[in-house]
N, C-alpha and C positions, 0 to 999 in steps of 0.2 A: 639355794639356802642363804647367800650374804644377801639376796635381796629382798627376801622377807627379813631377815634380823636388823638390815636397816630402815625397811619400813616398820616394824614394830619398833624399833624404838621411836621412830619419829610421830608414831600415832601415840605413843604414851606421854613423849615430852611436847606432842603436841606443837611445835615449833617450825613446823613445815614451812615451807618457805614457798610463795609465786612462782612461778616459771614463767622468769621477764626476757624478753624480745628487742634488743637495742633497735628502733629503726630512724632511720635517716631523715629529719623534718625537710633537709633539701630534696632529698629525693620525693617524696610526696607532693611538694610544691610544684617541683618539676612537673611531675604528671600532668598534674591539675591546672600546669600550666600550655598543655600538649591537650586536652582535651579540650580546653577553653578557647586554644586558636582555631583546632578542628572542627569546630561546630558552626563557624558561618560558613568553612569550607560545605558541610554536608547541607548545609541548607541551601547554598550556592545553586549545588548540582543539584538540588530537585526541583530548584527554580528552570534551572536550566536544562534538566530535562522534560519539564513542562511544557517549555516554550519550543523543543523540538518534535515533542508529539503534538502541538498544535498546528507549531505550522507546517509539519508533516500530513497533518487532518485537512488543513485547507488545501493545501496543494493537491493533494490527493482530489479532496472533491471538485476543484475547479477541473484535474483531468476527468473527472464521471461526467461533469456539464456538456465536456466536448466531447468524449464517447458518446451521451446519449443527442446530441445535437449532430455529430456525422449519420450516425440511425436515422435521424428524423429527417433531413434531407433527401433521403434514398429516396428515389421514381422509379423504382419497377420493385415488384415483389423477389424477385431472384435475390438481388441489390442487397436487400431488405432482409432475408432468411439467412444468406451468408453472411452477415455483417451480424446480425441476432444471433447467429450460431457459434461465430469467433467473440462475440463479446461475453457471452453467455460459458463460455470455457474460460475466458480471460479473468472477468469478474470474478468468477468464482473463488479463484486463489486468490488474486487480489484482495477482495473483501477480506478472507481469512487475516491475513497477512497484516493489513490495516486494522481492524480489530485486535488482531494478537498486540500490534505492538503499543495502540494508545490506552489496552487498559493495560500493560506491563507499567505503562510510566505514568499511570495514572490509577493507579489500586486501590487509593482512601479515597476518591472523590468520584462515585458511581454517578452523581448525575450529569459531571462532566464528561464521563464516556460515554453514556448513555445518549446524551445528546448534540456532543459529535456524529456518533455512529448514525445516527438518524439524520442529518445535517448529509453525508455521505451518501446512504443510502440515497436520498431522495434525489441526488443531483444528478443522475442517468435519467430517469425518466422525467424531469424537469427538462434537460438536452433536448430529447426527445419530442419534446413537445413545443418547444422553440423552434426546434429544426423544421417541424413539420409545419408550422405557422408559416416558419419565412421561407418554406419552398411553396406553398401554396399562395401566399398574397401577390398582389397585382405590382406593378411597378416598371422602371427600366430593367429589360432582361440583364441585360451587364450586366448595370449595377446588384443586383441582386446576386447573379453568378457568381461574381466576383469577389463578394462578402461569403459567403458558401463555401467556396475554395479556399478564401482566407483564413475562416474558420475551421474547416477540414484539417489545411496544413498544420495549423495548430494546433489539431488533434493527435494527428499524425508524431508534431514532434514529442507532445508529451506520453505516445505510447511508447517510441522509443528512451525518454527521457526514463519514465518507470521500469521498464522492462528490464534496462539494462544496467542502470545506477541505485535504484531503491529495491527491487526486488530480487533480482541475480546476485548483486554486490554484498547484498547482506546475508542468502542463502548463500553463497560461498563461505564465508566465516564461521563453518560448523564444522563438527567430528565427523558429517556423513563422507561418504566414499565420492569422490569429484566424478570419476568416470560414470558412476550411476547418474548422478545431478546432471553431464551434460547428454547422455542418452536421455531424459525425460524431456532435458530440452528441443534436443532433435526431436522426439519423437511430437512434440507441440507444433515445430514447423512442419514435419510432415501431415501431421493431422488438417492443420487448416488448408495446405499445399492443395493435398487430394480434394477438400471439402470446393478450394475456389477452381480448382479443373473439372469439377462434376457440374458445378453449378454455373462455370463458365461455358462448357460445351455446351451446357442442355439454352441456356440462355440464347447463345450462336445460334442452335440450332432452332429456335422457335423463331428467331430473327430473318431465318432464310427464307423459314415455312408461309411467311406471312407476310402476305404482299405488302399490306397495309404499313408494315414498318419500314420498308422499303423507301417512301415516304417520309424524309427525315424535315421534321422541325428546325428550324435554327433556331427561334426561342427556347427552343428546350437544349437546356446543358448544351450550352456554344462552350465552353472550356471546359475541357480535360477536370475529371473528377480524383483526387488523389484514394477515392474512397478503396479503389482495389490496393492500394499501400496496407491501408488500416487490413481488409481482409486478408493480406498473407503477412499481419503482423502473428509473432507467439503467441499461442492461448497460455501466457506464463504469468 
């Protein structure tokens, strides 16, 4: 009741008054002063995380060159199947992985993911076809071995370089459960384990079978090939 009787009279003498708000012009300033410095910060970091999924994308694709360039080397079809079969599981997550993270940090600019991803993609079987070149062409055996192997090794290191620093290191930093994450990883090494004891007996075994291989080349692969590294690398 007193507060309609004081609203009606203020609707009759009409003298209503604003309802004023003191505010602070420092304090405003301030803000605008906190927003104004924050802003080349946020532009910073998109710079800078541009330039980590790029050359996250490069690197990435120079290791697909050498995955698909230790494939293209291989001289017997066993070689060949096991090495297609570990990359072919490996790839697989990888791709995701690489995909997932350069369109996260790069979400307004589709043709720049677009043609990364395709830059990536192409650079295994680009490998592939190098490798097979320079195992097929004429030349000093060495030298040719030799470049092979050095290449390989390179391969080699960058399987382990991703394996263990770009792809492991950054699935660890999530809410899943670790003892799950590291059973899937055993289960990766044993998968390819078994796939290179199946394909290495039956190999041995066609090698006893037949006289003809008995017979060994020295131009062909006089050093040691690292390629069974890469086959009992993780399909991670």
């Amino acid at each position: 009741m007193v507060c309609f009787f004081f609203r009606q009279v203020l609707l009759e003498d009409g003298t209503g008054a604003e309802l004023t708000i003191p505010v602070d012009n420092r304090l405003l300033n301030r803000h605008s002063l906190v927003v104004e410095e924050a802003a080349p910060w946020v532009v910073s970091d998109e710079k800078s995380n541009f330039l980590k999924s790029l050359t996250f994308a490069a690197a990435m694709s120079f290791h697909s060159l050498l995955e698909g360039f230790a494939l293209g080397v291989q001289d017997s079809q066993t070689a060949i199947i096991t090495l297609f079969l570990s990359l072919l599981l490996h790839k697989s997550i990888e791709s995701f992985s690489v995909g997932l993270q350069i369109s996260r940090s790069n979400s307004n600019k589709k043709k720049t993911v677009i043609f990364t991803i395709l830059v990536y993609a192409f650079m295994t079987p680009l490998g592939s076809v190098l490798g097979s070149v320079l195992q097929n062409v004429g030349g000093a055996s060495f030298t040719k071995q030799f470049v092979i192997v050095l290449l390989e090794s390179a391969a080699a290191g960058t399987f382990i370089y991703v394996t263990f620093l770009e792809i492991l290191a950054a699935e660890k930093n999530n809410r899943f459960n670790s003892l799950k994450q590291l059973a899937a990883i055993l289960s990766g090494f044993i998968l390819i384990l078994m796939l290179q004891i199946m394909f290495g007996h039956e190999a041995h075994g066609h090698a006893h079978g037949d006289p003809a291989s008995s017979n060994h080349d020295p131009s062909i692969n006089p050093i040691p090939s690292v390629s069974s590294f890469l086959v009992s690398s993780p399909a991670i």
